[in-house]
C-alpha positions as CSV (number, residue, x, y, z in Angstrom):
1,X,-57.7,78.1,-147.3
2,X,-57.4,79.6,-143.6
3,X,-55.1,77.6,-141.6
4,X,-52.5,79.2,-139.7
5,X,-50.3,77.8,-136.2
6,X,-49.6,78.9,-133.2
7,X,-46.7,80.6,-132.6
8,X,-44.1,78.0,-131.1
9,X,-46.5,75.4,-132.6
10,X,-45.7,72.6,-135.3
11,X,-49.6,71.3,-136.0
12,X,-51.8,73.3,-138.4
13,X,-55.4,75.1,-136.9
14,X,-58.6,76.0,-139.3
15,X,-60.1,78.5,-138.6
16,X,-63.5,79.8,-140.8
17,X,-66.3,80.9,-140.2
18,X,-69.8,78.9,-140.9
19,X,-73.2,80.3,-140.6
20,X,-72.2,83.2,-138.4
21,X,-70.1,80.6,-136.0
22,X,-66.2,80.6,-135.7
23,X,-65.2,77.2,-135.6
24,X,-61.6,77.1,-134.7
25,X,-60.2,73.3,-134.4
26,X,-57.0,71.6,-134.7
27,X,-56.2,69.9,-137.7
28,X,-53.6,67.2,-135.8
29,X,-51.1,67.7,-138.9
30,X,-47.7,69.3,-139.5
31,X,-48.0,69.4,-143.1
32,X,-50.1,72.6,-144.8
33,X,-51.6,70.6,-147.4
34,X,-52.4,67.9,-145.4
35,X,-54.4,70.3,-143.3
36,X,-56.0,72.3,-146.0
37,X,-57.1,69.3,-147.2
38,X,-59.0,68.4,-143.7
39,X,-60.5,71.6,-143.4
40,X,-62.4,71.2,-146.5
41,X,-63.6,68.4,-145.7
42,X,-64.5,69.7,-142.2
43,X,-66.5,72.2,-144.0
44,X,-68.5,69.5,-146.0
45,X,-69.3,67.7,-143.4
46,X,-70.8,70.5,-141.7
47,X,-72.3,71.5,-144.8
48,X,-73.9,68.4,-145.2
49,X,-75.3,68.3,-141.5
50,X,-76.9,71.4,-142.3
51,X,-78.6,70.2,-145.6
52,X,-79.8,67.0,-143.7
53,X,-77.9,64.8,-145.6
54,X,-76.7,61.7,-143.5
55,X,-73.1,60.7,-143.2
56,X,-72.1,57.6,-144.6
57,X,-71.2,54.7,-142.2
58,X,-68.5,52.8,-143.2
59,X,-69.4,49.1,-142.3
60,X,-68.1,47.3,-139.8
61,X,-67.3,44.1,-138.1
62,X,-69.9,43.2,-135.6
63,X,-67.0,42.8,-132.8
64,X,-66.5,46.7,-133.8
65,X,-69.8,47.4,-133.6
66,X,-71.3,46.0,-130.3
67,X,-68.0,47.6,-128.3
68,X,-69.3,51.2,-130.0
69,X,-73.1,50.4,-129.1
70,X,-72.2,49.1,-125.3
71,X,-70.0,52.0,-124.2
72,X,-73.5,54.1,-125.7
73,X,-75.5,52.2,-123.2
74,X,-73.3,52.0,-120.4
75,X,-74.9,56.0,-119.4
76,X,-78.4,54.7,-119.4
77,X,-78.2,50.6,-118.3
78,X,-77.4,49.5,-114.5
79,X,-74.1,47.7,-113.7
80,X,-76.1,44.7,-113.1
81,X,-77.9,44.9,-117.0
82,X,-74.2,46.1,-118.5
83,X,-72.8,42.6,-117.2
84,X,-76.2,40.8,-118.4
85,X,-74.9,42.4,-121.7
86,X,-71.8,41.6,-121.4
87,X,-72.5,37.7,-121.3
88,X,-74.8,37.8,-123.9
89,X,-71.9,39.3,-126.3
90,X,-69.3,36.9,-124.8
91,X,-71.3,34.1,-126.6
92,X,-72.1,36.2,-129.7
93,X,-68.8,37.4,-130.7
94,X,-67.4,34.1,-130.8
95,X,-69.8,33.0,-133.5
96,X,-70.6,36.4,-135.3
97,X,-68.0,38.9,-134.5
98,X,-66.3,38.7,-137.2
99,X,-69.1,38.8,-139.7
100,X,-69.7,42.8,-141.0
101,X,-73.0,44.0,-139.7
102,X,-74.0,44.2,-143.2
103,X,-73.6,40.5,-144.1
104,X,-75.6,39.0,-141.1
105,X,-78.3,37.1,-142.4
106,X,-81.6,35.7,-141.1
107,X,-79.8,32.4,-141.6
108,X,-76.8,32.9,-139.3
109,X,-79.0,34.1,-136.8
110,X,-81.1,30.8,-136.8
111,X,-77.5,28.5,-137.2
112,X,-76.5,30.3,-133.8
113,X,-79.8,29.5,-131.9
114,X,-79.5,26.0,-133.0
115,X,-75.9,25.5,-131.5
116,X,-76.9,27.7,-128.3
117,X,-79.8,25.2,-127.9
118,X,-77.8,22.2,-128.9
119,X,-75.0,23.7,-125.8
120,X,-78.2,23.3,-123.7
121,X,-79.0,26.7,-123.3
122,X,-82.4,27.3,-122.2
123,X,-84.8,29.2,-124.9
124,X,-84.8,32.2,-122.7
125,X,-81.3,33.0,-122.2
126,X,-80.9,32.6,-126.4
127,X,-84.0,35.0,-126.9
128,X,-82.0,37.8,-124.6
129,X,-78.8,37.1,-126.4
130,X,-80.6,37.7,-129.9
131,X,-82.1,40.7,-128.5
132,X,-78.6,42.7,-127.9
133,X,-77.7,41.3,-131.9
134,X,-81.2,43.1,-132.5
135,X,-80.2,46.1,-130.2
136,X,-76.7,46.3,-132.4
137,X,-78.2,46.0,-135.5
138,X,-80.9,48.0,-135.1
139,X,-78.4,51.1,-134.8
140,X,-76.8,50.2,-137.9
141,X,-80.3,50.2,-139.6
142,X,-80.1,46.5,-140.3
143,X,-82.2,44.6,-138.3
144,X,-85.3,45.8,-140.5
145,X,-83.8,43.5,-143.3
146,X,-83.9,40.3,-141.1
147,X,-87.2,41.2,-138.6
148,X,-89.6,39.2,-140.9
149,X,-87.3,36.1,-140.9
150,X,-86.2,36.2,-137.7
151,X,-88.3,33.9,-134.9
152,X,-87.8,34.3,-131.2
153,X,-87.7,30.6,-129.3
154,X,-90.8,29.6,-127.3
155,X,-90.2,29.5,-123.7
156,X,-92.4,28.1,-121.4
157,X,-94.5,29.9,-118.6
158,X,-94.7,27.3,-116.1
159,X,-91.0,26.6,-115.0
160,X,-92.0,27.8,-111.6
161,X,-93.7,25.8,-108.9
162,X,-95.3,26.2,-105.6
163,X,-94.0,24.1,-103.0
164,X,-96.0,22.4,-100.3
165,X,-95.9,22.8,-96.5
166,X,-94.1,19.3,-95.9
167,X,-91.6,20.4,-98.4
168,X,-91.5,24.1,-96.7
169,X,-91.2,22.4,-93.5
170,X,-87.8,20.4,-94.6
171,X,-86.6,23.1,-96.5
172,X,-86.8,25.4,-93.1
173,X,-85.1,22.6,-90.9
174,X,-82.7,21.8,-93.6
175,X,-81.3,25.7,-93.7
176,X,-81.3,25.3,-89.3
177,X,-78.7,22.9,-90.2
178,X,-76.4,25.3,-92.3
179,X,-73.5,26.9,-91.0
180,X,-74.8,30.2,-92.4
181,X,-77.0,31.6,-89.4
182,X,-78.8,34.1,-92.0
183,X,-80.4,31.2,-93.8
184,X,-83.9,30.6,-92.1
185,X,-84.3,34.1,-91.9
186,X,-83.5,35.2,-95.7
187,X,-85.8,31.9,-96.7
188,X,-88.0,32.8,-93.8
189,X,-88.4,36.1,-95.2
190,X,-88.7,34.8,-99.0
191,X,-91.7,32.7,-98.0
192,X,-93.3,35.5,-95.8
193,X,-93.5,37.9,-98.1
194,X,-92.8,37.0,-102.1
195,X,-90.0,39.6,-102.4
196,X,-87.0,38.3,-104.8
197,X,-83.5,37.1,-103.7
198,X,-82.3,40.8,-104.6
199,X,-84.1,43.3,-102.7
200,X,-84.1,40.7,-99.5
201,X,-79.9,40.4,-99.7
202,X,-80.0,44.6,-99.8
203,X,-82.8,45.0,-97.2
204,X,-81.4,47.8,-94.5
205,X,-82.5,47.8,-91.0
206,X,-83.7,51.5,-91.7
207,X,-86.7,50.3,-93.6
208,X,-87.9,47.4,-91.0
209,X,-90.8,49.1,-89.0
210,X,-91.3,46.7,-85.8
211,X,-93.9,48.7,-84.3
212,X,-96.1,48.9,-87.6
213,X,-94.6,45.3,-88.8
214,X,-94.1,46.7,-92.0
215,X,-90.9,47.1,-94.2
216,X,-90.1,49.3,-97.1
217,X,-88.4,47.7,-100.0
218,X,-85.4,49.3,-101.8
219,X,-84.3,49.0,-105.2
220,X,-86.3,45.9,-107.0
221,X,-86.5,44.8,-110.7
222,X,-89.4,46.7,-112.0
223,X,-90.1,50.7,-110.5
224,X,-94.0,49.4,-109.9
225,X,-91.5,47.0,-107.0
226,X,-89.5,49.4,-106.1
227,X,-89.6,51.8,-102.4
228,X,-93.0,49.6,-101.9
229,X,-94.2,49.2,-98.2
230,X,-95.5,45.7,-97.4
231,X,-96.9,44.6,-94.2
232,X,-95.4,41.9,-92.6
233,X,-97.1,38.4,-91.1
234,X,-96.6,37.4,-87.5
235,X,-94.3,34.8,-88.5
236,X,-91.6,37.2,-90.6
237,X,-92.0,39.3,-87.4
238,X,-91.2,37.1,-85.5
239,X,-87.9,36.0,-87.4
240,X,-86.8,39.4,-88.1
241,X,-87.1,40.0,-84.4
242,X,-85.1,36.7,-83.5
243,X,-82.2,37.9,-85.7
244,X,-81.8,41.6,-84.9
245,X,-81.2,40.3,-81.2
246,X,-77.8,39.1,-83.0
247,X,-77.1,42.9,-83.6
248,X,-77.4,44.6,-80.7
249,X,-75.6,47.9,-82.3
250,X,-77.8,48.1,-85.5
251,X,-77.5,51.2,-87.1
252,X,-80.5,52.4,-89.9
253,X,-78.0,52.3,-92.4
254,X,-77.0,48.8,-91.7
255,X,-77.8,45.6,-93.8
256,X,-80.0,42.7,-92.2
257,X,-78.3,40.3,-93.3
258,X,-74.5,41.8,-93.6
259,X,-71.3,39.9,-95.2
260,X,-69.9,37.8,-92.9
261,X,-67.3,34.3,-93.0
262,X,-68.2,31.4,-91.5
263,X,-66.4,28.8,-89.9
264,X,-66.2,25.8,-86.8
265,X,-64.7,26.1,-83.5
266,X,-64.7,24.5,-80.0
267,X,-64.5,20.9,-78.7
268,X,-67.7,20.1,-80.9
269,X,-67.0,22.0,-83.9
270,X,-69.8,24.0,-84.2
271,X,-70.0,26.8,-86.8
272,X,-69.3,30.3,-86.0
273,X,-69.6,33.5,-87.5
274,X,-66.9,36.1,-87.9
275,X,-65.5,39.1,-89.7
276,X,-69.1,40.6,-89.8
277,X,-69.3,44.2,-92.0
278,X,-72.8,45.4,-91.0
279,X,-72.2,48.5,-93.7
280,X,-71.8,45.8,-96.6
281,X,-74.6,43.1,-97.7
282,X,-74.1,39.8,-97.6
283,X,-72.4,38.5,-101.0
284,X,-74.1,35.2,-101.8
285,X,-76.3,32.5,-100.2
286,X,-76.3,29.9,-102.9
287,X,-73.7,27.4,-101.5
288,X,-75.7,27.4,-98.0
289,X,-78.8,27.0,-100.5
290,X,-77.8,24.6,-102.5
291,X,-76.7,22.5,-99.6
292,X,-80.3,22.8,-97.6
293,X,-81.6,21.7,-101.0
294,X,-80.0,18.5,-100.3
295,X,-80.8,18.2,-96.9
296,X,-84.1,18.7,-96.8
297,X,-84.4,15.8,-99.3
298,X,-83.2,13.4,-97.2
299,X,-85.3,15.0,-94.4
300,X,-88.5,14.1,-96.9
301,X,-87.2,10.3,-97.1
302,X,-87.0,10.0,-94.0
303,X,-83.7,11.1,-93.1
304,X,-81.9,7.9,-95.5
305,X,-79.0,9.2,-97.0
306,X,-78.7,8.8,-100.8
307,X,-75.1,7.7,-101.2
308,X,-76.1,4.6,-98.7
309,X,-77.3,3.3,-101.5
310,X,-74.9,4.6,-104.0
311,X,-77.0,6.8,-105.1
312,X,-76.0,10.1,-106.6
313,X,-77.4,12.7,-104.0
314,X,-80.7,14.2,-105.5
315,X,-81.6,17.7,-104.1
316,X,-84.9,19.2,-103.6
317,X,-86.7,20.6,-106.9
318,X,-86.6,24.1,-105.2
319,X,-85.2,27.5,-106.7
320,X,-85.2,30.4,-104.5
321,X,-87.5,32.1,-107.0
322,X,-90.1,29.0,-106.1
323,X,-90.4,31.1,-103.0
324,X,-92.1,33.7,-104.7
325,X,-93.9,31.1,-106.4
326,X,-95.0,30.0,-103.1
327,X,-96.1,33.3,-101.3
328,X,-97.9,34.2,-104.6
329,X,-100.2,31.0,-105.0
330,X,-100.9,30.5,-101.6
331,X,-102.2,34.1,-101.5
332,X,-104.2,33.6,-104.6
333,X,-105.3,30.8,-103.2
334,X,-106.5,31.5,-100.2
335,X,-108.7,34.6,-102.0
336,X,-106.7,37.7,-102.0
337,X,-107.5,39.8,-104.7
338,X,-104.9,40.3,-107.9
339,X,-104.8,44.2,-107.2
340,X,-103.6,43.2,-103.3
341,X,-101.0,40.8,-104.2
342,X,-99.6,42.6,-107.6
343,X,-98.9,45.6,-105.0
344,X,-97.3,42.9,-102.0
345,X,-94.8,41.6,-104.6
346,X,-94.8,44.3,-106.7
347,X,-96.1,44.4,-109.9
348,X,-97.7,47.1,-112.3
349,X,-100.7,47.3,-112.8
350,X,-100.5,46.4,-116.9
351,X,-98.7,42.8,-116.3
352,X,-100.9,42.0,-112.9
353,X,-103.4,39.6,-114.5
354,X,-100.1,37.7,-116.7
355,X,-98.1,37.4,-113.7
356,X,-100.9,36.1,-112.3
357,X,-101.4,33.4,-114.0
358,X,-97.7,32.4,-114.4
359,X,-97.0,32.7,-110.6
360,X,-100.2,31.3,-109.7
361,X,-99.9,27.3,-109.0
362,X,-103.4,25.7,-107.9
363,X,-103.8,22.0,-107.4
364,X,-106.9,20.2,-108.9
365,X,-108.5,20.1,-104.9
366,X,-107.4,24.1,-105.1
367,X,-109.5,24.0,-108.3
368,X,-112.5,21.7,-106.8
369,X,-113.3,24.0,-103.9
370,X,-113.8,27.0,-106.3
371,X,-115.9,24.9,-108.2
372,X,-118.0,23.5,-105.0
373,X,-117.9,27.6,-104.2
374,X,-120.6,28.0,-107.1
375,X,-123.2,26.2,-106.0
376,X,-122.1,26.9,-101.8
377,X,-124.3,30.1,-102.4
378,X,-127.2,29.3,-100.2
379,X,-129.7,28.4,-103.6
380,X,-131.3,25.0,-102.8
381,X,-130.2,22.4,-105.3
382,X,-132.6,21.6,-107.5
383,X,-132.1,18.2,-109.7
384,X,-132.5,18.6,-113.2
385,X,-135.9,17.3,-114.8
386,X,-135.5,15.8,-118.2
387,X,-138.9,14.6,-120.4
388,X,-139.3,11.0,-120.4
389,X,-138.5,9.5,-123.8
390,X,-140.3,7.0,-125.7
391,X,-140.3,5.3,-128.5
392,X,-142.8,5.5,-131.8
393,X,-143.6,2.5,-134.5
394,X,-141.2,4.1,-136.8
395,X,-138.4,3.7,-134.2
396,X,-137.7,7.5,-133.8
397,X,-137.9,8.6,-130.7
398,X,-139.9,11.7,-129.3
399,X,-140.6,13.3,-125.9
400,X,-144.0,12.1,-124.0
């Protein structure tokens, strides 16, 4: 046994030497037998490494195991994708956390999509939850056991819609109406060029090129999206140009559409904007969306208001993501080729022709004048000559 201390020093130190290395390391005890009997199990451990014989793993509670497996990830995964994790454990723990890793079973995984369904949980935020569970189980080594048994939920491709210009229209009078001034140009924007809610909120004035009326995204969901240049249309130009005249001190560095409070003032009340911190992007838009939703579907009755008739007030059947719906099927629509918009709105070039088809929304006129397209070639029409048929004394019939 070589353990020795320090000199003024209670706690015990091996010290040996293994495969020509020194390894010196502090046993943490005050008793000698305590600490010879950690160094030989030190040495077996390393002795076992080297044979390539793997360590035992004592099992453990799920709740255990998911807090060892996130702090793991937290190097590799973005803030935003450590708090999508975080969710998805607060609703797993509850149900499984105190189950050992070991004793989850194909069944408890399909009790807990049941109840996350029967909470009204939508198929795809279960599927993501069950894929951390796989991510946690998988470094135990026991997701392999329940893989074969286990079924993902079908989710459905076609949540998304396109809307239509007298919907856009509202929308884009409705938001005119908000208090929040950067409204109708962050929908503006949307619209104009198919870019998600994310990289629009973070969009610097650095990367707006007036003179080539182009922009350069930053940071977007996929890296196919991300640092891309998209030109911009006449009508995005024109709205980024309307609101950079409300900062006349822009710097690069600055965001276009900055965090700023809002409020009323004056004899009519009308809304202002204060507190503005150009170096910091703007927080949230979804109550000044949510409330434009409601407009702009009393704008498409007519301007009637809903709780006239005791009504509860029904807004527009618009997410911001329909946006991108939008910019994607009109371009599709109006011929653009898949390689052109995958690179607009940023998509690689492996999931183009998917995204495609989920983003593209094409009514049946849309699909009529492809059709009418076929035969629009130039070729003469020729109607088609069939054989007269008549009919012989045993009643068959033949061709004349």
């Amino acid at each position: 046994m070589s353990v020795f201390r320090y000199k003024g020093s209670k706690v015990w130190t091996m010290d040996f030497v293994f495969h020509g290395q020194r390894v010196r390391e502090s046993t943490g005890t005050s008793s000698k037998t305590l600490a010879g009997k950690i160094e030989d199990k030190r040495r077996r451990e390393l002795e076992e490494g080297a044979a390539g014989i793997r360590k035992y793993q004592q099992p453990r509670l799920l709740s255990v195991a998911s807090t060892e497996w996130l702090e793991m990830k937290k190097a590799t995964l973005a803030p935003r994708s450590v708090k999508i994790e975080k969710a998805n454990l607060a609703h797993l723990l509850p149900e499984l956390g105190k189950k050992l890793v070991c004793d989850i079973e194909a069944r408890d995984v399909a009790r807990y999509q049941q109840k996350r369904v029967g909470e009204d949980a939508s198929p795809k935020t279960v599927n993501l939850e069950i894929g951390t569970l796989r991510a946690i189980l998988k470094r135990s080594g026991h997701w392999a056991r329940l893989q074969p048994e286990v079924n993902m939920l079908a989710t459905r491709d076609d949540v998304g819609r396109a809307i239509s210009p007298e919907e856009e229209s509202a929308l884009i009078q409705a938001c005119g109406k908000s208090r929040s001034r950067s409204l109708v140009p962050f929908v503006t924007l949307a619209i104009e060029t198919g870019a998600r809610y994310g990289v629009i909120r973070t969009l610097q004035w650095g990367c707006v090129d007036f003179e080539n009326r182009c922009l350069k995204w930053g940071k977007d969901k996929t890296a196919s999206g991300t640092g891309r240049v998209v030109p911009l249309s006449q009508r995005a130009v024109a709205a980024l140009s309307f609101w950079a005249t409300h900062f006349p001190e822009r710097k690069p560095d600055h965001y276009v559409f900055p965090a700023e409070r809002y409020g009323a003032g004056g004899d009519e009340f009308s809304p202002k904007a204060y507190h503005v911190e150009p170096s910091k992007p703007i927080g949230s838009i979804k109550e000044a969306w949510e409330a434009a939703r409601l407009r702009a579907a009393q704008i498409l009755k007519g301007g009637r208001e809903d709780s006239d008739s005791g009504e509860e007030p029904v807004p527009l059947a618009c997410r911001f993501h329909d946006l991108r719906h939008t910019a994607v099927s009109r371009m599709l629509n109006a011929g653009t080729p898949i390689a052109k918009v995958a690179k607009i709105v940023g998509w690689s070039a492996s999931t183009m022709v998917l995204m495609a088809k989920r983003y593209g929304h094409f009514s049946l006129n849309d699909l009529r004048g492809a059709v009418e397209s076929i035969s629009g070639s130039g070729i003469e029409a020729v109607s088609p000559v069939f054989s007269p048929v008549s009919e012989n004394a045993s009643g068959a019939t033949r061709p004349n």
